[in-house]
C-alpha positions as CSV (number, residue, x, y, z in Angstrom):
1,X,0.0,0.0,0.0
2,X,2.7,2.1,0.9
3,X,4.4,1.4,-2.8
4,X,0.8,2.7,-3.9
5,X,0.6,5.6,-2.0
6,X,4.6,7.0,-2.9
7,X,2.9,6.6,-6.9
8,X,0.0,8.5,-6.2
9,X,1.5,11.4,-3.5
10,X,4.9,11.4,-4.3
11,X,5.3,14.5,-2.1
12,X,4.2,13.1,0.8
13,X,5.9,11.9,4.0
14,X,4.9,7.9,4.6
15,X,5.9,6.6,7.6
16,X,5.2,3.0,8.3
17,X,4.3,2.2,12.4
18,X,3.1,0.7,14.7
19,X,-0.5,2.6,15.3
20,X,-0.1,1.9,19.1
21,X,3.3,3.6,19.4
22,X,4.1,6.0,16.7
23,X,7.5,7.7,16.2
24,X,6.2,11.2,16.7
25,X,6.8,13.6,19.6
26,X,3.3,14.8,21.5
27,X,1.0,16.8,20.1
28,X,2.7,16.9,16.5
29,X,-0.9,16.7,14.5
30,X,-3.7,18.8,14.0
31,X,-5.9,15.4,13.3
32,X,-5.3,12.0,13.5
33,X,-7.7,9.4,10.9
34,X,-8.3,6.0,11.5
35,X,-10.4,4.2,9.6
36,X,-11.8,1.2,9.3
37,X,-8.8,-0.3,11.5
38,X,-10.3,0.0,15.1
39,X,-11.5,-3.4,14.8
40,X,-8.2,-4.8,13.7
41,X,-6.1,-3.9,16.7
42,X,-4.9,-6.4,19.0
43,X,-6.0,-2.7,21.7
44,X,-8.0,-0.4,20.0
45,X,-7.6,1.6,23.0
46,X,-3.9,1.9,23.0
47,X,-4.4,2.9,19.2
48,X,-6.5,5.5,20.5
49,X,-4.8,6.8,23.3
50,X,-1.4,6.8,21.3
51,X,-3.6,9.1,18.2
52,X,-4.4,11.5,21.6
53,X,-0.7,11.6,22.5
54,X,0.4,12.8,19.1
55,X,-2.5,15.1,19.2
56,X,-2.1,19.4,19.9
57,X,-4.8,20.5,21.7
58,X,-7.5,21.5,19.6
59,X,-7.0,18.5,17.2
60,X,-9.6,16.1,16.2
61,X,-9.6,12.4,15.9
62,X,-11.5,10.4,13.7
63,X,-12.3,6.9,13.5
64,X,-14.3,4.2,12.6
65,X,-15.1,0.7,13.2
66,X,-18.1,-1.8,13.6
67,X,-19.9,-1.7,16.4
68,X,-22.1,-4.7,18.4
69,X,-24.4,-4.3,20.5
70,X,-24.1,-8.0,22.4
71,X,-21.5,-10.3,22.7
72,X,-22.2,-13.4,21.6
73,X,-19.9,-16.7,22.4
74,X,-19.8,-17.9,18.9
75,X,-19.5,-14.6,17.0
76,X,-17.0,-13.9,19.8
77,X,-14.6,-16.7,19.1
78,X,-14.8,-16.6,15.6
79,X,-13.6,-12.8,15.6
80,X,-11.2,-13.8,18.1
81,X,-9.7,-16.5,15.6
82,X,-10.0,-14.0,13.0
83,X,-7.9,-11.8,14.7
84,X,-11.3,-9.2,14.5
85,X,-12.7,-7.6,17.9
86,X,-15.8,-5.5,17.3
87,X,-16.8,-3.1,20.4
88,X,-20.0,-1.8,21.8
89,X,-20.4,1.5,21.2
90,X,-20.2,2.3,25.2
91,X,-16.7,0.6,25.0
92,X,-15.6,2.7,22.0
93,X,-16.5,5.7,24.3
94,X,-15.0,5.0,27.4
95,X,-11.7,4.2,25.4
96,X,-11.8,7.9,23.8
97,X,-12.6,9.2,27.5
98,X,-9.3,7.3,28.8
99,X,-7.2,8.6,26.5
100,X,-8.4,12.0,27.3
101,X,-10.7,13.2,24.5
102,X,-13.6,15.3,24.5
103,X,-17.0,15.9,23.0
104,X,-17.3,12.2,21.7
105,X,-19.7,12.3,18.7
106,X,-20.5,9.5,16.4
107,X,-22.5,8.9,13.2
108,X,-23.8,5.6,12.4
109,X,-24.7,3.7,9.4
110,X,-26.1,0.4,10.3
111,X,-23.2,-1.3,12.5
112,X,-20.2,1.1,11.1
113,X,-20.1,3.9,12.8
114,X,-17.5,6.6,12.0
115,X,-16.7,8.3,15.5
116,X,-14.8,11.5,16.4
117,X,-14.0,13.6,19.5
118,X,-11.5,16.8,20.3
119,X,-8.1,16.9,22.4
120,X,-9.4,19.8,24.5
């Protein structure tokens, strides 16, 4: 992806890293995106606590995931095997409260919801 990304932005900085401890000083961004990963992490919440680190006050992060609203054993396990863990929407919250964000807003389209909140 990264090969694909030089092509298409060849002006950009890519950095490949490890989304739960990145390689830049705090509060270096403005924003910080993650999308569509949440649910990939082996700790979503260290991925977003490490996004409110590199944050400046006044930034934004954004990111999305699906969202369940039960756990169920089976579905549970086979996430687990697939390396997949899908929160509840209160757990997606309380991780963006640990990790010291504010105003917690989220827009949902069926089970994806796209969340964001403010490094106050």
């Amino acid at each position: 992806m990264l090969a694909l990304a030089r092509k298409a932005a060849p002006g950009a900085m890519l950095v490949r890293a490890d989304a739960a401890a990145l390689p830049f000083g705090d509060g270096a961004f403005g924003a910080v995106v993650n999308m569509a990963a949440l649910d990939l992490y082996p700790s979503a919440e260290r991925v977003i606590i490490e996004s409110a680190r590199v944050l400046a006050r006044g930034g934004r992060w954004v990111g999305s995931t699906f969202v369940t609203s039960v756990r169920l054993p089976f579905l549970s396990a086979l996430a687990v095997a697939a390396g997949v863990r899908t929160p509840r929407l209160d757990e997606l919250a309380g991780w963006v409260e640990r990790a010291g964000l504010a105003r917690f807003a989220t827009a949902a389209f069926g089970r994806y919801v796209i969340a964001w909140a403010d490094k106050c």
